[in-house]
N, C-alpha and C positions, 0 to 999 in steps of 0.2 A: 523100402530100399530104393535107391536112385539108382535110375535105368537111364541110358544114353544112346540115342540111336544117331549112329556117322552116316551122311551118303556123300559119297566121293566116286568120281569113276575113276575105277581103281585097276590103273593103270601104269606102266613106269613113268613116273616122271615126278614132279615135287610135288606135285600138291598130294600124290598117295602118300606119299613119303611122308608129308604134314600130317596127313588124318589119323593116318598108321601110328605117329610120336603122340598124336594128342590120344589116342588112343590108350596107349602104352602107359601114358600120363594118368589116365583117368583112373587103370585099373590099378596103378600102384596107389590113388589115392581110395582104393576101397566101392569104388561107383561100377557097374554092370553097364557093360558097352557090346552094342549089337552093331555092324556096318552091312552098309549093303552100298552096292554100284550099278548106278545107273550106265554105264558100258559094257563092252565087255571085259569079262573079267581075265587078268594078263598075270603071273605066276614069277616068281623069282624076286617080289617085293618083301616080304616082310616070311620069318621063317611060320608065328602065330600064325595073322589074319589070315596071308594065305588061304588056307584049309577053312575059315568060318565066315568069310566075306559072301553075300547071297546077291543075286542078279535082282536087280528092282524091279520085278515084274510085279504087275498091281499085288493079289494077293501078299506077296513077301515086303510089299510095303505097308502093307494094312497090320501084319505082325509086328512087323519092327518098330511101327509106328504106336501101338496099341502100347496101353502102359505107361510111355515112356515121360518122364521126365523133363527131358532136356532132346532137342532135335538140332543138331549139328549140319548146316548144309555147306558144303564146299562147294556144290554146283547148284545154280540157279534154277532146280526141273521143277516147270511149275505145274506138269501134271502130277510128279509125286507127291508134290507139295499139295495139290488138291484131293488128291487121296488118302494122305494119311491126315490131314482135318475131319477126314469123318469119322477118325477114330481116335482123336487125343483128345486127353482130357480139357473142356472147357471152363471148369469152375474158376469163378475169381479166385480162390484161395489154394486150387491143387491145379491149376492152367496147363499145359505143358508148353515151355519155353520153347522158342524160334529163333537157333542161333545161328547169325551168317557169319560163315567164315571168306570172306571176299580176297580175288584173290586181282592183279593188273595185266592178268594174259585173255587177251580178247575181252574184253569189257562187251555187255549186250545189253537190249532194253530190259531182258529177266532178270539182270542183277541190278537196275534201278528197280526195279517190282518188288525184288527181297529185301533191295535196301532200304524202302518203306513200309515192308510189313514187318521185319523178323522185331522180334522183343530185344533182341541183342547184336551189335554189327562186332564182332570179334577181329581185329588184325595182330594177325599173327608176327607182326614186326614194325619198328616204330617207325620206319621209312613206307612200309604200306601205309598204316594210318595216315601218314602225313600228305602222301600221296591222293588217298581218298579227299582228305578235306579240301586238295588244292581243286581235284579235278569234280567233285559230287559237295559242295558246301554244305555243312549242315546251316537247322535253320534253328531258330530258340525251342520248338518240339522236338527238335530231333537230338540233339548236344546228348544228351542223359542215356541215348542208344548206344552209343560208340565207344568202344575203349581199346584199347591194344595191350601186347608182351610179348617179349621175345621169349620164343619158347626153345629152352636147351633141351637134351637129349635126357629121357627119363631114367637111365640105368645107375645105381651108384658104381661109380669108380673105385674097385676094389684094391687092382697094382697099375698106379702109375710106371708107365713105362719111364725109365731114365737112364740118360745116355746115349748113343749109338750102338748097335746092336753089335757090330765086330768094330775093334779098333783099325784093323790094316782096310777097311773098305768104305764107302757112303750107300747110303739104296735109297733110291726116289720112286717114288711112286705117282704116272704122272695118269687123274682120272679126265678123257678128255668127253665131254657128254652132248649129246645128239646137235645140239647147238650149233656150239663151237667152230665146225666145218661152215655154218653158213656164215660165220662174220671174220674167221682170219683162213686163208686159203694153207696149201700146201709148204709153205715156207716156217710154219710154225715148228715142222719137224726138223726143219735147218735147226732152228733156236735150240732142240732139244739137243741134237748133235757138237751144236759147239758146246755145249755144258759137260759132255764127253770126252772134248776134246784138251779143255780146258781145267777137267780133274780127272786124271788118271786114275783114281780110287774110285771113281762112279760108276753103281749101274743101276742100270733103268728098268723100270716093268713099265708098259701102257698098259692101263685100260681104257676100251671106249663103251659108250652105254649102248649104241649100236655100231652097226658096220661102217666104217670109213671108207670116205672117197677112194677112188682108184689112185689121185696124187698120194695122197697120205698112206695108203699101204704099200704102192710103192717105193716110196720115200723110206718106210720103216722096213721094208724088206732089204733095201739095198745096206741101210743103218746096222742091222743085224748080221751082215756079211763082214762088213768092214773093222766090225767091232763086235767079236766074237765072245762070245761068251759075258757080254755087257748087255746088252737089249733084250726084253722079252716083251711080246706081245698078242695080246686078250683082249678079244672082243666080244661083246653082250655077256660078261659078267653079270649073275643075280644082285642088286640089292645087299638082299640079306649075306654076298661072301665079300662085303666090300667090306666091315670093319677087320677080318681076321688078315684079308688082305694087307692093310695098312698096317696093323701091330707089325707087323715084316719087314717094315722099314724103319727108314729114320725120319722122314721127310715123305709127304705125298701135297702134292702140285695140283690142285683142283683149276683145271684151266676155262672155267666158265665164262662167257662174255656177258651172260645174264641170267638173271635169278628170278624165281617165282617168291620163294616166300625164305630162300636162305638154306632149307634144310639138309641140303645133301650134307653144308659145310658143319650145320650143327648136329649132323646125326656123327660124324667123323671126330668131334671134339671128343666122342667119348674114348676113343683109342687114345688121347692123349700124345698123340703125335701128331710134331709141330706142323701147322697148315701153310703152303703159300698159297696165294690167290690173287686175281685180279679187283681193284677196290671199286665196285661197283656194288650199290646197293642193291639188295639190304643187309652185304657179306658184314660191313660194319656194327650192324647188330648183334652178332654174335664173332667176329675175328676180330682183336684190336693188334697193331705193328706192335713186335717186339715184347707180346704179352702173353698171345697163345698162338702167335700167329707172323708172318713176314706178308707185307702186302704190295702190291705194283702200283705202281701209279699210273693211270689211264684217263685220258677225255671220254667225256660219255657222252653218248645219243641218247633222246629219250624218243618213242614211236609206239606206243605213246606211255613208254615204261623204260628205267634207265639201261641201256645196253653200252658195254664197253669198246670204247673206239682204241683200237691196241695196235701199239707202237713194235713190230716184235724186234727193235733191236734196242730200243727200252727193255722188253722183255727180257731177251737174253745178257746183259748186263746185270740186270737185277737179279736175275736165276743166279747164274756164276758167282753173282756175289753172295747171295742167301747162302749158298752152299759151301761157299771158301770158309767164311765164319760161323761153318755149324761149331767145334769145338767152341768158341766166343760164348755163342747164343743160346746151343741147345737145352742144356739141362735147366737155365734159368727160364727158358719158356716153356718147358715141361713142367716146373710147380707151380710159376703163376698161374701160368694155364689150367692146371688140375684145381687151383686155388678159388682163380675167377669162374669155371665153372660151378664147383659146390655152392659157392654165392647165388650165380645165377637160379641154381636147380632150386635151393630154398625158396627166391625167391617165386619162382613160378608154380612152386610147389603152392604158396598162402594165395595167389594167383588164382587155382585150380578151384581151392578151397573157397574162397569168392564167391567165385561166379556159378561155382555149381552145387555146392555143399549149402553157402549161405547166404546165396541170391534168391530173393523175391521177388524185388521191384528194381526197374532201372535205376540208375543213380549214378549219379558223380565219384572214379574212382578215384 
């Protein structure tokens, strides 16, 4: 049987997120997945892993690693890395695979180290790949290591949501994540206010992933006052209560300036309610305009990965309008949407099966 061992430090933030969905992935394709984290371990990600994720202290890497398969790295640890070599299997013909999942937040010399040992360089979205090759070339040895997918949300879509949840109202849902604060200041919550202002039927929930600045909650305290019974506001929401969160709405505003590997926005497709977002890669991997998705237009920085440079009266222009033409828009981006993801899912489903079911040797996909 194929056994998979993840190490992530498993943490909030995307890349748990990532390993958690590859995860999720692997055991719907029938494969035996063990994770462990090399940090420490942080709660409210995932409702599973949660409870069976183990601290990478040597010993519980020597288990996880023992057996296994296929070894999964999301972080560069090149002491677990040297210990659980003492215990995976080295035969030509039963090896156990070295797969790096790379990701473009702080780059180090240890992820040049994996980028040249691992048997596999995995990116998780087609704007990382592209990314790597610009910044790390490969050479005529290496080409046959690398491959990417965009990886959608493993769950099947049972009831598409469709429609608006009450006719006489709108509800947005606006998730703003630890980021965010450092690249657009306290006037973002202006933007959300004229959106307010400018539809009488709106109301708002924030979430944020952590606590917000002292401008931003004051801003949304006074927002809350003025407009009674429209504003709710929640911060450090679990992970795991952000999908039931969203089926609540009609709309949820994912207001990221930048992305690690895409997935908060692809874990959220699976609610099937429509996304806006800022168009900064690698959101384009999985959000297309007017498909599953309303997107901003923004100039980007790169430092040395794309971050969005946001206009917020672009912004709210854009908002105001996505939301004037939900009747227009909604229900035909709810089925393509539900349509484009089953597509996607298959595909990363034959994907899975690939790389881990009917992978031996490296090769050309």
């Amino acid at each position: 049987m194929l056994k998979v061992g993840i190490l992530v430090p498993y943490v909030k933030n995307e890349i748990t997120l990532a390993a958690t969905q590859l995860a999720d992935w692997l055991v719907r394709c029938g494969i035996n997945v063990s994770l462990i984290s090399n940090k420490r371990i942080e709660s409210g990600i995932h409702n599973y892993w949660d409870s069976r994720v183990r601290r990478a202290r040597k010993h519980a890497v020597y288990k996880w690693a023992y057996g296994s398969t296929h070894l999964c790295w999301f972080d560069s640890d090149i002491p677990a890395l040297k210990a659980s070599r003492l215990v995976t299997n080295d035969e030509p013909r039963a090896r156990t695979k070295m797969l790096f999942l790379p990701n473009w937040k702080k780059w180090n010399k240890n992820d040049d180290h994996f980028l040249m040992q691992a048997d596999r360089v995995i990116s998780l979205n087609r704007d990382m790949a592209l990314w790597l090759n610009k910044h790390r070339p490969v050479d005529d040895l290496q080409i046959v290591t690398r491959t990417y997918a965009n990886m959608p949300p493993p769950a099947s879509i049972l009831i598409p949501k469709k429609g608006v949840s009450r006719p006489d109202e709108l509800k947005l849902l606006v998730l703003i994540p630890k980021d965010t604060p450092m690249d657009i200041d306290d006037g973002f919550v202006d933007v959300l206010e004229d959106s307010l202002l400018a539809l009488p039927d709106l109301k708002l929930k924030i979430l944020s992933e952590r606590s917000l600045p002292a401008g931003y909650r004051t801003k949304i305290n006074r927002m809350k006052k003025i407009h009674l019974g429209r504003v709710e506001y929640r911060p450090s929401l679990p992970y795991s209560s952000y999908l039931h969160e969203v089926r609540k709405h009609d709309w949820v505003y994912v207001a990221n300036t930048r992305h690690i590997f895409g997935t908060l926005v692809s874990q959220l497709l699976e609610s099937t309610v429509p996304i806006i977002a800022h168009d900064v890669p690698p959101v384009g991997c999985q959000l297309n305009d007017k498909i599953n998705s309303r997107l901003i237009p923004c100039n980007l920085l790169e430092s040395p990965y794309p971050i969005a440079d946001v206009d917020l009266d672009q912004v709210a222009t854009h908002l105001i309008q996505f939301l004037y033409d939900t009747k227009m828009y909604i229900q035909g981006i709810q089925r393509t949407g539900f349509e484009l993801l089953s597509h996607r899912q298959n595909t990363f489903e034959k994907f899975i099966y690939r790389e881990f079911v009917d992978y031996t040797t490296p090769g050309v996909n």
